[in-house]
DRENVO-375018 format. One record per residue (C-alpha): x, y, z. Coordinates in steps of 0.25 Angstrom, whole numbers, plus 5000, padded with zeros to 4 digits. Layout:
N
XYZ ...
This chain:
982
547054475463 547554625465 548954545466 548754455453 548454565445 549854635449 550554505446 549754495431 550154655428 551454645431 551554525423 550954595412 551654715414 552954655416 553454695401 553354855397 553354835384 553054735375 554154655368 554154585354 553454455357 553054495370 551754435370 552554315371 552654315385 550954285386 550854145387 551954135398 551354245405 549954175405 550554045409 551154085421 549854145427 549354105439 548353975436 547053955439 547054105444 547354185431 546254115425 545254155436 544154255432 544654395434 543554485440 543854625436 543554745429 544154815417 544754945416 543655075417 543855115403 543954955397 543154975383 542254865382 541554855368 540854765358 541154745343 540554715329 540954705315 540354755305 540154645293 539754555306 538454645311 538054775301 537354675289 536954775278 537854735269 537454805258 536554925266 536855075263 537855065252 538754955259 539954895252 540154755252 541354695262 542154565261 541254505269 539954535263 540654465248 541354365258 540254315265 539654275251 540654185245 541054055249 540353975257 539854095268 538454065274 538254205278 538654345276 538754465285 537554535276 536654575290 537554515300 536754585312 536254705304 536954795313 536754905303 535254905304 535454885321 536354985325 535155035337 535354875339 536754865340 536855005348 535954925359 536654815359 537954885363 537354975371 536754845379 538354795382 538554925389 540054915380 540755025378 541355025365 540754955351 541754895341 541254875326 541754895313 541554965301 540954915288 542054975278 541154925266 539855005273 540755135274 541555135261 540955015253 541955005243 543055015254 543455145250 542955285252 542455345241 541455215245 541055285255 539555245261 538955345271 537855265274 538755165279 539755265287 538355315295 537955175299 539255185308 539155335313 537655295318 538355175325 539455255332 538455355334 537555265341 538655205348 539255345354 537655375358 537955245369 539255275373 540055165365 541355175357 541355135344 542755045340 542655045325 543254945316 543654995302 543854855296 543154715302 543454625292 542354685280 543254745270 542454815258 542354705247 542654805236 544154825243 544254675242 543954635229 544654745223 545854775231 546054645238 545454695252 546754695261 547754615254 547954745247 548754855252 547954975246 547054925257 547655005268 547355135261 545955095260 545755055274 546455195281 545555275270 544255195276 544855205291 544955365288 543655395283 543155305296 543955385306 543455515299 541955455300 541955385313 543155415321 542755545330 541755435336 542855315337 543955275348 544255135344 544655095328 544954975325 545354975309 545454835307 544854705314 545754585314 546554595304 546954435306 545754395302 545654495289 546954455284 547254315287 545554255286 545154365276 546454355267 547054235272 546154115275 544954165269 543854145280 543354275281 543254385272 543554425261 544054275259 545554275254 546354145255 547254125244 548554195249 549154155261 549954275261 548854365259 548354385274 549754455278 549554545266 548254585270 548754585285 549754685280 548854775274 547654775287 548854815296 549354945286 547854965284 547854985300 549055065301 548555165290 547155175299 547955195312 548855295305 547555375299 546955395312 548055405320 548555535313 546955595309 546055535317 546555495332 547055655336 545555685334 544655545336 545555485348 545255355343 546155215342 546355115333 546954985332 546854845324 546054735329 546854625329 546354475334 546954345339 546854235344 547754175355 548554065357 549153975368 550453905366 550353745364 551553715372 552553805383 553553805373 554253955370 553753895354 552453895357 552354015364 553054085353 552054015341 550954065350 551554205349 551654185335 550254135332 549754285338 550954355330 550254295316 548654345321 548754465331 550354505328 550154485315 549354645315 549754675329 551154675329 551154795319 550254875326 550754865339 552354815338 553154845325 552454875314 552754735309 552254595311 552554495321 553954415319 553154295321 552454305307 553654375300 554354235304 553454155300 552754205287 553954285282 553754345268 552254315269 552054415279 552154575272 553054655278 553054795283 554054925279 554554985290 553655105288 552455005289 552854965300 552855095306 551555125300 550854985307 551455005320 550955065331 549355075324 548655025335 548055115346 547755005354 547554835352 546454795347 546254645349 545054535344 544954415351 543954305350 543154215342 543454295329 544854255329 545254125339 544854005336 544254025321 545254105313 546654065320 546953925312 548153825319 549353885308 549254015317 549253955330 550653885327 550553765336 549853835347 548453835356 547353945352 546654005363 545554115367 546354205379 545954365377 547054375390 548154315385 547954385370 547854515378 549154505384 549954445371 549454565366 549654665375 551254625378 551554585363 550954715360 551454795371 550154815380 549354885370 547854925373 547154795370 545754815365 544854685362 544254725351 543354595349 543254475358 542154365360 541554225355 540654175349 539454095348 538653995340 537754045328 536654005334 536854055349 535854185352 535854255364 536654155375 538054135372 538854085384 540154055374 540354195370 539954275385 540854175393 541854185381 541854345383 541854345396 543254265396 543654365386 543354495395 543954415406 545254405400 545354535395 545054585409 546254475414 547254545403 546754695411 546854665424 547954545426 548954555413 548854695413 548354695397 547754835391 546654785387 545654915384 544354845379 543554725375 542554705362 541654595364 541354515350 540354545345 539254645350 538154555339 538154445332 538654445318 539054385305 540254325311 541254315299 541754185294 540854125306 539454215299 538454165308 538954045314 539454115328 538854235335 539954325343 538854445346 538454495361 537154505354 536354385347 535854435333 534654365328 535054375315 533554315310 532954445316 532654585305 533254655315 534454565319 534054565333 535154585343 534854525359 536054525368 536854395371 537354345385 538754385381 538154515379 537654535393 538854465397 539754555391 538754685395 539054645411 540454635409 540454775402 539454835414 540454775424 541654815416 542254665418 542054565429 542054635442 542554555454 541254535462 541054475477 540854335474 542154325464 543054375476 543754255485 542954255497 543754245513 543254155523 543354025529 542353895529 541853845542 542553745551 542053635548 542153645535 542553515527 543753515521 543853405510 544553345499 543953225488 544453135481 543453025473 544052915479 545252875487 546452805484 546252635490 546952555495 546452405498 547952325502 548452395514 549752445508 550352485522 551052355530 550652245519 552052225514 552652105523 554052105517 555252105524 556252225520 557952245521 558152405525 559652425521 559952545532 561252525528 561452545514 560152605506 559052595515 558152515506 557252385512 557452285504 556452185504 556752025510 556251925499 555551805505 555351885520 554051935523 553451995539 552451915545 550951955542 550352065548 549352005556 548452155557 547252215548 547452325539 547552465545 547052595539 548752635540 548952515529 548452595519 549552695515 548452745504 547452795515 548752875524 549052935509 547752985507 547353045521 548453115521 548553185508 547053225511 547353275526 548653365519 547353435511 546953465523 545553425523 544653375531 543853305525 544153205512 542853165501 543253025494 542352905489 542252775489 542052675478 540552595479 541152505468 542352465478 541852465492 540552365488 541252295475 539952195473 538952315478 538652215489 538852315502 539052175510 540352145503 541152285503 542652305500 542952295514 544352325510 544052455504 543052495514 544152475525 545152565516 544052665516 543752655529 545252675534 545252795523 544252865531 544752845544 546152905542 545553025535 544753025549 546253025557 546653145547 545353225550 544853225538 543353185535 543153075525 542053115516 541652965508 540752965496 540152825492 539952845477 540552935467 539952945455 540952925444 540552915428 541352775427 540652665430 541252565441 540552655454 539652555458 539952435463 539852325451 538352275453 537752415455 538752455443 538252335432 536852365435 536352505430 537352575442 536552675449 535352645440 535152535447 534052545458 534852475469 536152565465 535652645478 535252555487 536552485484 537352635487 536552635501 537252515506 538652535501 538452675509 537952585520 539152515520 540052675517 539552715530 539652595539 541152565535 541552695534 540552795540 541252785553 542452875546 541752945535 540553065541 540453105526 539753045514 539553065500 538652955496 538652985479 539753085474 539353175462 538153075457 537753185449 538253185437 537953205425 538153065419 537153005430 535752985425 534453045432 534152885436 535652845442 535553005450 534252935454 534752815459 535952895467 535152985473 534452865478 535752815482 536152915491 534852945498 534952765502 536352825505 536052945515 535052885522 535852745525 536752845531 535852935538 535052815544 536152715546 537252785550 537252935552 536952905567 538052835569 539052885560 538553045559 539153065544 538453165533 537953095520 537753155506 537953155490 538953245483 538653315471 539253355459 539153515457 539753595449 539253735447 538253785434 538253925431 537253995421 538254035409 537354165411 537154205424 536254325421 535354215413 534254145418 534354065407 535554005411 535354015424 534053905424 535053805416 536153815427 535153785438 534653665428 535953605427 536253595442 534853545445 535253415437 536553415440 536553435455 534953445459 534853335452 535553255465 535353375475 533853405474 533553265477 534353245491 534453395494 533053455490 531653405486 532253245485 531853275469 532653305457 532753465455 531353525450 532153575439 532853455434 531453365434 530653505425 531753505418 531853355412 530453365411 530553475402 531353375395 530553265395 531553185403 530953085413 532653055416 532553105429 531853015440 530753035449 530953025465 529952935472 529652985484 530352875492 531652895484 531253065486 531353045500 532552945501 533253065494 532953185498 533753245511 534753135510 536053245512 536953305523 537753385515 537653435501 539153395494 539553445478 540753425470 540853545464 542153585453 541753685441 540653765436 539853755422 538953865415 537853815409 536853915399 535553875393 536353915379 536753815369 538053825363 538653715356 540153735364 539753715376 539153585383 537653575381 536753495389 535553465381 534653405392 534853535403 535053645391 536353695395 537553725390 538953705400 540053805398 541153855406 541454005407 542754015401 543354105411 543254005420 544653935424 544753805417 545753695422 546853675413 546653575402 546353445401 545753445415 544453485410 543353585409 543053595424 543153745426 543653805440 542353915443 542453925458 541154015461 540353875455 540753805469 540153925476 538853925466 538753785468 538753795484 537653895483 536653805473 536853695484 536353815496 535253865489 534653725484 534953665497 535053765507 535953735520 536353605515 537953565520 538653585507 540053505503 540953535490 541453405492 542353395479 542953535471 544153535463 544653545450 545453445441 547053505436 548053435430 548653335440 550053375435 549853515441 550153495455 550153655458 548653645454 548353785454 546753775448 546653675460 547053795470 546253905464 545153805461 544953745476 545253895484 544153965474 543253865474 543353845489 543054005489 542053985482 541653875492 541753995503 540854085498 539653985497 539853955512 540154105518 539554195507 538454085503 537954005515 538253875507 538353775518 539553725514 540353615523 541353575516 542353575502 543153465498 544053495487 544453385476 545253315473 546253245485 547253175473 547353165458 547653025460 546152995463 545653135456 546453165444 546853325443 545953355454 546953305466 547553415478 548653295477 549353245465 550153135461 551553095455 551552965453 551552915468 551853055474 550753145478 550753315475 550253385485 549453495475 549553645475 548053635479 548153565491 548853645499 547953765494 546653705497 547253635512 547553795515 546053835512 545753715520 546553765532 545953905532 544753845531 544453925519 545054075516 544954145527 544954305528 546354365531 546454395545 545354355549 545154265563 545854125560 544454015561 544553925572 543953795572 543853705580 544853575580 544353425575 544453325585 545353215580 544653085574 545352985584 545453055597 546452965603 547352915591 548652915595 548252795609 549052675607 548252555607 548652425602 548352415585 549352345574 550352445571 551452405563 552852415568 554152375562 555352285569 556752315562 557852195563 559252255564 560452165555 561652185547 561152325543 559952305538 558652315545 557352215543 556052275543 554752185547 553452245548 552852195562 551452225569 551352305583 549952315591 550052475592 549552575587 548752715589 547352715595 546352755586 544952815591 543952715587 543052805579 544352815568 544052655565 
């Protein structure tokens, strides 16, 4: 870690000073980090002094509109025209609940509180002969109460509620007399407030003010008839700034100390293609939002190129002595980021072509090299919720908590100066052209109740923890753990089925061939000419598609492959007395030459599969497996499994992942049955003789509560896995019924779905295992919570989501996440429900473009989950026996292969040379310690290489006129094999 962190500072550091358009350089640099790692979760701390605050504005919370001699705003005129629902007139009453809102602060632990001044409550007719002194005290107490807790106030002189008197008779900002207007405001506030103020903020997204207020109309005061208008009125926000800065720089700052700067928001943007143009429209897209204001505060006193290119005569212009009077009027950079801006007030005609996205990181970074690293200060950031979300809002805690992870990323690995971070919002509020439609508060408000009551949210305790921990410390378990699995620990690859070969393709071509040694070597084949017919039976060496296969699977480095056989194929008719004898025979030389290549074939006899076509056609025309003699039908094709192959194979899996979601209570019913006929025809009939292990493997991925710290998320999580994996467990592992939990709750429900064991089935069931095998690949969060953007399952009551700092594989793979720890989790759920039982991960992997043969999420994915795998079995006590990664190919599992393929060629995968070097160290052994000696296998055929007579083939070459004739001829020699490899 120590050395990745060198690498991303130097990186960052690598230009001193910032060049014109040196942000440009950001989508290069971030495309060239290291995949999947970058994206991992960084567990780390911020700087001591990190400020980490919360933040209102004042039209959204304070209500009282008209209270104490309040003047009118834009918003309290704007939010009655139209075709508004709602107004801002109580918002959350903030102004009667300051004891409230003092609490709630308190309760974060935060150490600074951003909010905004009602200019129309201080001077109500904007100016300050207007001057309301009721008003001004509401805010001394505010910052008096906040001092009395130890948090800094970070004031904002404008958030968007300009006095409605300055509007309607001046214009509001599209009139230059403005600028005077604002520094005289700003100056009586920094003569009121500012012995008691660090942080100023004079104006709050300017963006929005200009281009939404003056340009488009959607919020106030509503203006949309001149498309010229917003850079006017963009114009006179920046000199109205400037005039502020230069007021308190040269009266205020020798004696007050403070800072001051202009929150400026954005969105960001991903380029649509590689091309330098669309890195360059990209650039452009944040020139004409954040550049548009921050280029003449922090670069030249004018705006970006871009723009000037683009809107030429439409964009006003500054003298050279404005210039000098904007530049350099920013103390520090004080950025918004969030739901205020991205995705709502960013329309296609300023993306130019290019992909919208939500990443803080890579913002922080643009801005800090196009700016040249300035203290970044997030002044707002968040999401939000639904209207009708109260107190359990996943979206917006997992949203924040990718957020402060990112910014933590932009500290610690791109060496970003980033200072502080304001969550959005500390209440919720009247949210703008949204009114009440969305909550973005840390805190639900009841808005029904007198008192506007105020109860902390999960993002609140969230964000509380994150602030008490000062980030996301690195704690035990998140630290790669050193160590090394036992020696007979099974080493396995899967693959759903194998590649079949029915015609022998070795030997069966009788032709007779030219060989031109002379000339260009080729055989040319004699028409009319054929050898005699091989009078010998096909071998196991006939079939070049076995030789192919065993030896891509020994080159892993296994020992031990998991693949399936096809029911539907081996017993056509579902008449056990009339098998594919072909197939069987190709399944039975399969699983002999893995034998000579030490590896262990492990042989499941059905894998569930959501096409029909799995059962043999009888069984499959006639209600499948909810046909009663489906099992007893399953029990004697597993008879005939183990009698044809069983002499080979020591491993079974009778039914791979039957627990799926699309299988009904009746057909799990009926499997379960299945198996148990199953296992017991085994355990009576052949385990004697044969000595092989039987069981089921299950379908497991992990569920987490979306809230840890909640029971109330934490009785839902246990829910889900009781029906989707006690569902088949508890019956064969436990009591030999359906988990208590799953039969109360259907009964709650009223369901009579699920079915009830008789005694003799009970019995037939229960304790039919030797081993407890899962297929395990990602992690889910479920919450009791409803929220309409994430997956709802009505009949359980939970909502799925994914955290989103989890990696995600690259689209269009899907939404499988890569969460390591779930493995682990997993293990243990297995241990503590079932005690000692042997456990198998008997498939893990994940799916990546089969074009990427340098699979890098393949490589992170199998050593961290194998990791993961380690720690259950030394830290845990899981009993595990063994972990079988998947996939063997992408010709038989698409994406998911160690091997890939080119037409005919096979790749040998990036992943497959990692995970064979875990295999070889047997695990991640601790440097230096003692080498683990194991003891060596036996071969399987002891006495292979005797010669006895057997057909071979051999070859007789005719010598004539230059040109050699090839027949193929059969000689009665070949290598002694022991009789137990047959």
């Amino acid at each position: 870690m120590r050395a990745l962190r060198a690498l991303f500072t130097f990186l960052a550091f690598s230009s001193a000073c910032a060049k014109p358009n040196a942000g440009l350089k950001t989508w290069g640099r971030f495309s060239k980090l290291p995949y999947p790692g970058d994206k991992a979760f960084l567990y780390d701390t911020f700087p001591q002094d990190f400020v980490w605050a919360v933040g209102t504005a004042a039209y959204q919370v304070e209500g009282a509109f008209e209270k104490d001699g309040k003047g009118l705003s834009i918003w309290d005129t704007f939010t009655r025209g139209g075709n508004r629902m709602a107004t801002g007139d109580v918002g959350s009453d903030s102004y009667h609940n300051i004891h409230a809102d003092i609490r709630a602060i308190r309760q974060l632990g935060v150490s600074h509180y951003r909010f905004s001044l009602s200019w129309s409550r201080i001077f109500p007719n904007g100016t300050r002969g207007s001057h309301n002194e009721i008003g001004t005290n509401y805010y001394r107490n505010l910052i008096k109460r906040l001092k009395e807790i130890r948090v800094q106030p970070v004031v904002t002189l404008y958030h968007w509620d300009l006095p409605a008197l300055l509007q309607q008779s001046l214009g509001g900002w599209s009139n230059p007399d403005l600028v005077g207007i604002f520094r005289d405001y700003a100056d009586f506030c920094f003569q009121t407030f500012g012995d008691d103020v660090k942080y100023w903020i004079t104006i709050d997204n300017p963006f929005v003010v200009a281009r939404h207020g003056y340009g488009t109309g959607v919020v106030a005061p509503g203006i949309k008839n001149d498309p010229d208008l917003p850079f006017r009125v963009g114009h006179n926000l920046l000199k109205a700034h400037a005039a502020a800065w230069h007021l308190y720089d040269r009266l205020y700052r020798p004696r007050q100390q403070g800072q001051l700067s202009m929150a400026l928001a954005s969105h960001w943007i991903k380029p649509s293609r590689t091309r330098l143009e669309s890195l360059r429209a990209c650039q452009c897209s944040l020139d004409h939002v954040l550049g548009w204001f921050a280029r003449p505060l922090f670069t030249d006193g004018d705006y970006p190129p871009c723009m000037k290119a683009r809107l030429g005569s439409r964009l006003p212009s500054f003298s050279p002595e404005e210039r000098e009077q904007v530049r350099g009027t920013a103390d520090f950079f004080a950025l918004s980021h969030g739901a205020a801006l991205s995705f709502q007030l960013i329309n296609d005609s300023l993306k130019f072509g290019q992909q919208e996205d939500l990443d803080l990181r890579m913002l922080l970074y643009w801005v800090s090299a196009e700016y040249d690293r300035p203290p970044i200060f997030v002044v707002q950031s968040g999401w939000y919720v639904l209207g009708n979300t109260k107190t359990e809002d996943p979206k917006h805690m997992y949203y924040l908590k990718r957020f402060i992870a990112e910014a933590l990323k932009s500290i610690v690995l791109d060496g970003v100066n980033v200072v502080g971070y304001t969550a959005w919002s500390l209440m919720d509020g009247f949210e703008w052209h949204r009114e009440y439609g969305i909550r973005r508060g840390l805190y639900y408000v009841d808005f029904n109740t007198p008192d506007m009551k105020r109860e902390p949210k999960t993002s609140a305790t969230f964000y509380r923890n994150v602030i008490q921990r000062n980030g996301f410390p690195e704690l035990p378990e998140n630290r790669p753990a050193q160590g090394i699995f036992p020696c007979d620990f099974a080493w396995g690859v899967s693959a759903n089925s194998i590649q079949v070969e029915t015609t022998p393709s070795q030997f069966a071509d009788p032709s007779v061939y030219l060989w031109n040694i002379s000339n260009n070597g080729e055989l040319m084949r004699l028409t009319g000419l054929s050898a005699p017919p091989a009078r010998r039976a096909t071998h196991c060496a006939d079939y070049a598609s076995i030789r192919q296969q065993v030896d891509e699977i020994r080159q892993v480095g296994v020992n031990h492959f998991h693949f399936s056989l096809n029911w539907s194929a081996v017993v056509p008719s579902g008449d056990v007395g009339h098998p594919n004898t072909t197939l069987l025979g190709y399944y039975r030389c399969f699983t002999r030459q893995l034998l000579l290549a030490n590896v262990t074939p492990v042989v499941t006899l059905w894998h569930h599969t959501r096409q029909r076509g799995s059962l043999p056609a009888p069984l499959d025309s006639a209600n499948r497996w909810l046909n009663r003699e489906t099992p007893e039908a399953f029990a004697d094709y597993a008879r005939l499994c183990y009698r044809e192959l069983g002499a080979h194979v020591k491993m079974w899996i009778t039914l791979n992942e039957p627990n799926d979601e699309t299988v009904s209570y009746q057909e799990g019913h009926q499997m379960l049955r299945a198996h148990a006929l199953a296992w017991r025809a085994y355990h009576h009939e052949f385990r004697r003789a044969q000595r092989g292990k039987v069981s089921l493997a299950l379908h497991m991925d992990w569920v987490e509560p979306a809230f840890s710290f909640s029971r109330e998320d934490v009785e839902p999580a246990k829910r889900v896995l009781d029906f989707r994996v006690g569902w088949f467990a508890e019956p064969i592992f436990g009591s030999g019924d359906y988990p208590l939990g799953m039969r109360s709750w259907l009964r709650q429900l009223n369901s009579l779905d699920l079915p009830v064991f008789n005694e003799e089935d009970r019995l037939l069931v229960k304790g039919t295992y030797d081993f407890f095998a899962i297929s395990h690949f990602s992690t889910k969060l479920v919450t009791h919570a409803k929220e309409d953007s994430y997956t709802y399952t009505a009949m359980l009551e939970v909502q799925h989501m994914i955290d989103p700092t989890w990696i995600m594989p690259p689209r269009p793979v899907g939404p499988r996440p890569v969460v390591p720890w779930g493995l682990r989790k997993a293990l243990n759920w297995v241990r503590e429900h079932y005690c000692d039982v042997p456990v198998y991960v008997m498939a893990n992997g994940v799916q990546e473009d089969p074009a990427r043969f340098k699979d890098s999420l393949r490589v992170y994915y199998l050593y961290n989950y194998i990791n993961e795998a380690l720690k259950a079995y030394t830290l845990d006590g899981v009993n595990l026996k063994g972990y079988f990664a998947y996939a063997l190919s992408d010709q038989r599992d698409p994406g998911f292969g160690l091997y890939g393929h080119v037409h005919d060629e096979v790749i040998t995968k990036a992943s497959l040379s990692n995970y064979r070097n875990i295999i070889q160290h047997n695990g991640f052994p601790i440097q230096g310690a003692a080498a683990q000696h194991c003891p060596s296998t036996p071969p399987p055929c002891p006495g292979c290489g005797v010669l006895v007579r057997r057909p071979v083939v051999g070859f007789l070459t005719l010598v004539g006129s230059g040109v050699l004739i090839t027949l193929g001829l059969i000689i009665y020699y070949t290598a002694k094999r022991h009789k137990e490899c047959y």
